[in-house]
C-alpha positions, 0 to 999 in steps of 0.5 A: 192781788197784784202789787207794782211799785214803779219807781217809788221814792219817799222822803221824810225831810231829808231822810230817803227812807225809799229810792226809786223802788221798783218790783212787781210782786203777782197775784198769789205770790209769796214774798220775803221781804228782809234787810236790816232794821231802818231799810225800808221795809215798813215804808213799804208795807205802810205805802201798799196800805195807803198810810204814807204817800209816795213823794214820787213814783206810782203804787199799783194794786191789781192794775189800780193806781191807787194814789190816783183814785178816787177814796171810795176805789182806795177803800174798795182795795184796802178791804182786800188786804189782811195785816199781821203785825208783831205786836199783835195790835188786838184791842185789850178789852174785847175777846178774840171773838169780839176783836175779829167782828169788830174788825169785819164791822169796820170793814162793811161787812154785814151783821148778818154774815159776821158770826158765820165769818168769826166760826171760821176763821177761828176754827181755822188756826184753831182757837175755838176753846180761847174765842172767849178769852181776852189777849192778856190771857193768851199766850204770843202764839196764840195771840199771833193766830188771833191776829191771823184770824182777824186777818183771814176774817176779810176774806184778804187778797193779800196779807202783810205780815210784819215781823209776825214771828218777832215775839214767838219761840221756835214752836209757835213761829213754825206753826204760823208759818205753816198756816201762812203757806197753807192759806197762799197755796188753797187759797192763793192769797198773796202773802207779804212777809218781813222778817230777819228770821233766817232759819224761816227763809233757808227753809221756804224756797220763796221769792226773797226781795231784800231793801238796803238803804232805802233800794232793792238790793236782790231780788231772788225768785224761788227756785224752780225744781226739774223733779224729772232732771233729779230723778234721771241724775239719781238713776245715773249716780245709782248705775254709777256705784255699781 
């Protein structure tokens, strides 16, 4: 899914929590979205779903300006998108099971197909043995990947990932990662992610866009590896010594 913000402001009285943003984020991309807590990065996210109205500017999924349309278009694109947050946000009386077909039956998806979807995705990150468990008998990981699991349910176009590493330990945090970087590189889902885990984003050459007062600070695209380049420049060192 293809996300444009064009000169996107939101105010809340006289708080600015957002100045006239702009970027465009393509369809199969993979996003680090970081700055300090209070930047602006969750107005972000809660504006792509719809949740805040922009006070000024155009928000645009895959061409759609979607504070434009029609509900029912608005709901067409909000089916496409998969969210992560921290906290987890899995409802405490139902299994993992029933949390993600709860989800798929909010989301129109039909009785019928919901049971094939659930095997899936939890086969997928590899919850098969806890689907019949509740949350408060998981560990962080593993509700992490339930959450993910839900996410994945929908067959997303794009996933917004909130701080999903906050509550977990180095382990846990680099196996959902992988899953994330797997499902954007198979399926080329597009993947937003906030996060102040520095150690993930050195180790990921990703697109970075960082938000500082409520603006675009930076915006580093990834870098671009000439393999044939380093292979030559290997070969001339090689020759060098000796």
């Amino acid at each position: 899914m293809n996300v444009v913000f064009k000169n996107v402001s939101k105010h809340f009285g006289v708080i600015n929590a957002l100045n006239d943003v702009s970027f465009e984020i393509k369809s199969g991309d993979f996003v680090f979205l970081v700055g300090p807590s209070g930047a602006g990065k969750s107005s972000i996210l809660k504006l792509v779903l719809h949740q805040y109205h922009p006070s000024s500017g155009h928000i645009y999924l895959d061409g759609e300006d979607i504070f434009l349309h029609h509900k029912s278009i608005v709901d067409k694109l909000r089916r496409n998108i998969g969210v992560i947050f921290q906290d987890y946000q899995l409802i405490a009386d139902k299994t993992i099971e029933e949390n993600i077909a709860l989800a798929l039956d909010i989301n129109g998806v039909p009785a019928s197909e919901i049971p094939a979807r659930v095997e899936k995705v939890i086969n997928q990150v590899n919850l098969n043995s806890r689907r019949h468990l509740f949350p408060s008998q998981l560990s962080g990981g593993e509700l992490q990947r339930s959450a993910l699991a839900r996410a994945l349910a929908v067959e997303p176009k794009l996933i917004l990932a909130d701080e999903p590493t906050g509550n977990l330990d180095p382990e846990n945090s680099w196996m959902l990662i992988k899953l994330l970087t797997d499902i954007n590189s198979q399926n080329g889902t597009t993947i937003i992610m906030t996060t102040h885990n520095m150690d993930i984003i050195q180790s990921l050459n990703k697109r970075i866009i960082a938000v500082k007062n409520g603006a675009i600070a930076t915006d580093s695209q990834p870098v671009v590896v000439d393999i044939v380049k380093v292979e030559k420049t290997k070969f001339k060192k090689k020759l060098k010594r000796k």
